[in-house]
C-alpha angles and dihedrals in degrees: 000000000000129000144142120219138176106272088217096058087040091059102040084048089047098053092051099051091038084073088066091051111121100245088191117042144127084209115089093200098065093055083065140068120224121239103213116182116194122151118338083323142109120206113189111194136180137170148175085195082256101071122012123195127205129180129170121200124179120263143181104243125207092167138003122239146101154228146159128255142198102288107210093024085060103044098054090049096052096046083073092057096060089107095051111111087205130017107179107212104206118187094205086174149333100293106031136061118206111216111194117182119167103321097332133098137191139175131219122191104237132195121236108271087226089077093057119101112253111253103230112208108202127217128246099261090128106026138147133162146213142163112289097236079065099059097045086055105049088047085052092048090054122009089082087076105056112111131247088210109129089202100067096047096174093054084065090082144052122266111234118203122179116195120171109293089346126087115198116195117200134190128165133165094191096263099066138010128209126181131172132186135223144199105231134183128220104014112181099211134314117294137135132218138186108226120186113264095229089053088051087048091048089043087060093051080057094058112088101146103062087183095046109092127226137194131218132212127215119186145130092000099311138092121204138180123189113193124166094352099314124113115196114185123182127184116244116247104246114225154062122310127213107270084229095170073081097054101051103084107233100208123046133186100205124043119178123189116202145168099269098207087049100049085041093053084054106051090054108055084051088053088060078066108038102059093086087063101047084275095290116173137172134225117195100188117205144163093292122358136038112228113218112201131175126179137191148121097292086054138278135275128215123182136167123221124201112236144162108237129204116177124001149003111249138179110207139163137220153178089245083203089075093045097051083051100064096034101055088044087051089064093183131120105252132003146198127242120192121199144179113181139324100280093040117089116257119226126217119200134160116287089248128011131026101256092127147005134192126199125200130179115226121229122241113244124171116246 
């Protein structure tokens, strides 16, 4: 193998597919990224066999060939070459790279590319697509909610669900539940899928055109996306999901509109507070106003919220946590909350439409 690229375009291939390098393995291979040469060009790949990375960049070839290299080793090396018009790659055997930059050389000791695990693509039996800013924002309205319990291995990860021209997207940890909906284009069929909730994250950091549309793929138990050269590939999450249509209440006898960057400002200065007493706060929900209380050692806090009320007065409590959460990740104006009592789960959606809903269990507090 032998190529020259531009340094610029190596590092910036190199930092994608790194994301994709094992951090805790017994197998060497998978702490490294292949180099594969065919053609005049370069595919970087890297894989933990849950989430895979490819990315291709043009090159100059002198000869065809590939290896694997010291992941981390190389990416921060290469990180210092960015500004290199030209970094020559050079396989002299088997078990050493030549890097040649400017007048400089260096060699890395490297791993035969016939021990790394084949990188299966999948074809587009189950596909839809949207714009990629879409994406980005129903992953940032949901994601947050998906649970680090090792447990409950299938709640790591988001609930796809494809109908028709909608994509719901579900996550929920047991204590909270968020879901936002999507126009899509081109779905293949109906279908619905559970995808780790650090590959959609990493998908997101892919992402750089938010007009710019993309299509991803389900099938055989992967999910995979390819945009501007680089092919990302996760493996699906095997289980069953919460049936949560069964967990949102579908009647209230309290809904409160407010002013969702107000009630947010104030519940986070509570918060500062609260943290000394597992952020507990109170709302005391009356005819016009919310009062926001927190209480601990450090001192107490007590705000009122303006609100519009319809229904009745209620006194409820909450890990405000949870509640920040969801209201940063609603970004609109003003919401609606929609109670029951003070141990039901109070729901928060958009003022007008359906594009999102948030769930949050109370805590129980003795009056």
């Amino acid at each position: 193998m032998k190529i020259i690229v531009n340094g610029n375009d190596l590092s910036s291939a190199v930092m994608k597919v790194s994301k994709a390098i094992s951090l805790k393995t017994t197998n060497p291979v998978l702490e490294g990224i292949k180099l594969s040469v065919v053609g005049d060009s370069l595919t970087l790949s890297a894989t933990d066999m849950e989430i895979a990375i490819e990315k291709t960049i043009i090159s100059d070839t002198f000869m065809e060939g590939k290896t694997v290299v010291p992941g981390k080793l190389f990416a921060e090396f290469v990180k210092k070459l960015e500004n290199e018009e030209q970094v020559e790659l050079v396989l002299e055997d088997e078990n050493k790279l030549k890097i040649v930059y400017g007048a400089s050389e260096v060699f890395l000791s490297v791993l035969s590319a016939d021990q790394f695990p084949n990188i299966e693509k999948t074809n587009r039996e189950n596909a839809f697509s949207l714009l990629q800013k879409d994406f980005k924002d129903i992953i940032a309205k949901t994601a947050f909610s998906c649970s680090s319990d090792e447990s409950r291995p299938i709640l790591k990860g988001c609930l796809f669900e494809i109908n028709e021209s909608f994509l719901t997207c579900v996550a929920i940890d047991g204590f909270r539940l968020a879901v936002c909906n999507k126009k899509v284009k081109n779905a293949s069929s109906s279908f619905s899928v559970v995808v780790p909730a650090r590959a959609l994250n990493e998908i997101c950091r892919l992402l750089e055109n938010d007009d710019q549309e993309i299509t991803f793929i389900n099938e055989r138990n992967k999910f995979m996306i390819e945009v501007d050269g680089t092919v990302f590939i996760t493996r699906l999450l095997e289980g069953n999901f919460v049936n949560y249509k069964q967990i949102i209440p579908s009647e209230f006898i309290t809904t409160v509109k407010v002013s969702r960057n107000g009630f947010l400002s104030s519940l986070e200065r509570a918060t500062v507070v609260a943290k000394e007493a597992k952020n507990l706060v109170k709302l005391d929900i009356k005819e016009n106003y919310i009062n926001v209380s927190a209480n601990s050692e450090s001192g107490n806090v007590n705000e009122n919220v303006i609100i519009n009320l319809e229904g009745k007065d209620l006194s409820i409590a909450f890990n405000s946590k949870y509640l920040c959460d969801a209201l940063k990740a609603a970004g609109d104006e003003f919401v609606n909350i929609y109670l029951n009592s003070s141990i039901s789960p109070c729901v928060i959606k958009p003022y007008s439409g359906e594009e999102y809903l948030y769930l949050i269990l109370p805590i129980r507090i003795n009056s």
